[in-house]
C-alpha positions, 0 to 999 in steps of 0.5 A: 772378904766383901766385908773386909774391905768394906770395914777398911774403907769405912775406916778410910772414910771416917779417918779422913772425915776426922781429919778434915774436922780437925783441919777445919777447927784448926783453921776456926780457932778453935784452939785458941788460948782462952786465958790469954786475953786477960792478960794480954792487957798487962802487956807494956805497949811502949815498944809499940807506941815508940815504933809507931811514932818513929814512922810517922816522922819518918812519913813527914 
């Protein structure tokens, strides 16, 4: 009986170690999108730019 709550404990204590691994890649950016930066840079930045420059009439 002894060892059948050592292997469930066990189990427990691996389970949560996974999970917080999983949490810690998560949290890294480990999970990252590798193929999107290349393309990231044929994205049109005129909304951006039109906005920037709203706000800074705006601040004058």
């Amino acid at each position: 009986m002894y060892s059948t709550y050592f292997l469930i404990f066990i189990v427990f204590f691996l389970g949560f170690a996974a999970w917080l691994l999983f949490v810690w890649a998560v949290k890294s950016g480990q999970f990252e999108d590798p193929e999107a930066p290349k393309y990231r840079m044929l994205d049109d930045d005129d909304d951006v730019k039109s906005k920037e420059s709203r706000s800074r009439n705006k601040n004058k």
